[in-house]
C-alpha positions in Angstrom: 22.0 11.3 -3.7 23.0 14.3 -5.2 20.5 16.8 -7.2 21.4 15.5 -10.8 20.9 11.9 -9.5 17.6 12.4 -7.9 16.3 14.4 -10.9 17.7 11.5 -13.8 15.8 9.3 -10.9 12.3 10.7 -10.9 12.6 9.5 -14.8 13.3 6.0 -14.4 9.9 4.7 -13.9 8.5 1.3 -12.4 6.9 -1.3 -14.4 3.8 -3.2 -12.6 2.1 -6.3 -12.8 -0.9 -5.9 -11.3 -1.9 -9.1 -11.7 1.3 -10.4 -10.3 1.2 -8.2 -7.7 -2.8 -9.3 -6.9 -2.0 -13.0 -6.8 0.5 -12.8 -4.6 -1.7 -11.0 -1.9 -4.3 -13.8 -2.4 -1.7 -15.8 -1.2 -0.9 -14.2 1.8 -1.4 -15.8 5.6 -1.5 -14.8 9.0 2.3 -15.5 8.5 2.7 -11.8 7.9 1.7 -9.4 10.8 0.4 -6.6 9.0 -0.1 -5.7 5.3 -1.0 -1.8 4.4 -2.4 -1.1 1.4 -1.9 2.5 0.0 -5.2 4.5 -0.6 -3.5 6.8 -3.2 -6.7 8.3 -5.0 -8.5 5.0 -5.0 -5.6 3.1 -6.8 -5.0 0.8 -3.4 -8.6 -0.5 -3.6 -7.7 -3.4 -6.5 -4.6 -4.3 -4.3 -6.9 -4.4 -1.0 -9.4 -6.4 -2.7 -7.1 -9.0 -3.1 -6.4 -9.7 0.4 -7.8 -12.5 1.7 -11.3 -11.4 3.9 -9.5 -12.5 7.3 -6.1 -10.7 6.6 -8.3 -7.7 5.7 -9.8 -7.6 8.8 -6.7 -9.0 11.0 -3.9 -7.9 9.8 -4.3 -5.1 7.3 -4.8 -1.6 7.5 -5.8 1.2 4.5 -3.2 4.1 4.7 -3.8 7.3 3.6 -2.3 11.5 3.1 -4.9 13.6 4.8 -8.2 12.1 4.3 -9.9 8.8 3.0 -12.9 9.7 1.2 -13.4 6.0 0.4 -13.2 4.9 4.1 -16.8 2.9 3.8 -15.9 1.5 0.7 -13.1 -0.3 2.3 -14.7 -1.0 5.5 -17.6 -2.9 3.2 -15.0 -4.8 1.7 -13.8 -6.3 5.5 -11.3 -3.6 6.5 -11.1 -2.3 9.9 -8.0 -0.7 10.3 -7.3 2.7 8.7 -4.5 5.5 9.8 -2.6 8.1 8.3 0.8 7.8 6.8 2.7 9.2 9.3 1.0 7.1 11.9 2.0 3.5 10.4 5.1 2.6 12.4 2.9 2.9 15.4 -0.1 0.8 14.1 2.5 -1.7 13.3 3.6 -1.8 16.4 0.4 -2.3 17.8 0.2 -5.6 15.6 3.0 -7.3 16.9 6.1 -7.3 19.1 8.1 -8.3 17.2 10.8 -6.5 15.4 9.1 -4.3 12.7 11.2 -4.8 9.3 9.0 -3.3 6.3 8.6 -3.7 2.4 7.8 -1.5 -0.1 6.0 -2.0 -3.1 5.2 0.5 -5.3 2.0 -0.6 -7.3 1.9 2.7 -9.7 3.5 2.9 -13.2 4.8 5.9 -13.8 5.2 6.2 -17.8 5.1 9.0 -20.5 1.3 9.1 -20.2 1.0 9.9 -16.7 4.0 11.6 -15.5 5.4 15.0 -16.6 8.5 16.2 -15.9 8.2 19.6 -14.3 
């Protein structure tokens, strides 16, 4: 990607159903090995809420940059599993051994009220 493509990039923002996005989790089985949910400044904690109670404490973990300030508030809500970004291939590896093949979601909407251009 070249510099002008990454910059027109950064303005073509996402749009997100949340609500979409929550039912779907609800849904979820032990079919999948291992769901992480994005911390990101609290904004994973509706997502993670919508795991069902034993794929929170199974087969998902909370991911997070440098800290998790809201590591008990996850834990009270059934999770068990918590690492740092960079430290994700290896808990999923830990979860199954089968081939790891991942996918992305991402569950914020960047729009004219919350993103400026720099």
């Amino acid at each position: 990607m070249t510099k002008e493509e990454s910059d027109r990039e950064r303005m073509n923002w996402d749009k997100v159903d949340l609500d979409f996005l929550r039912t779907n989790l609800e849904e979820l089985d032990y079919s999948v090995d291992l769901v992480a949910i994005g911390n990101n400044a609290s904004q994973g904690l509706p997502l993670a809420d919508s795991l069902p109670l034993a794929i929170r404490s199974d087969s998902a973990t909370v991911i997070y940059g440098r800290s998790l300030p809201e590591h008990s508030v996850y834990q009270s809500i059934g999770f068990k599993t918590f690492c740092a970004r960079n430290d994700l291939l290896k808990t999923a590896s830990q979860k199954t051994e089968k081939e790891i093949a991942l996918c992305f979601i991402n569950t914020i909407e960047h729009n004219e009220t919350n993103y400026h251009a720099p």
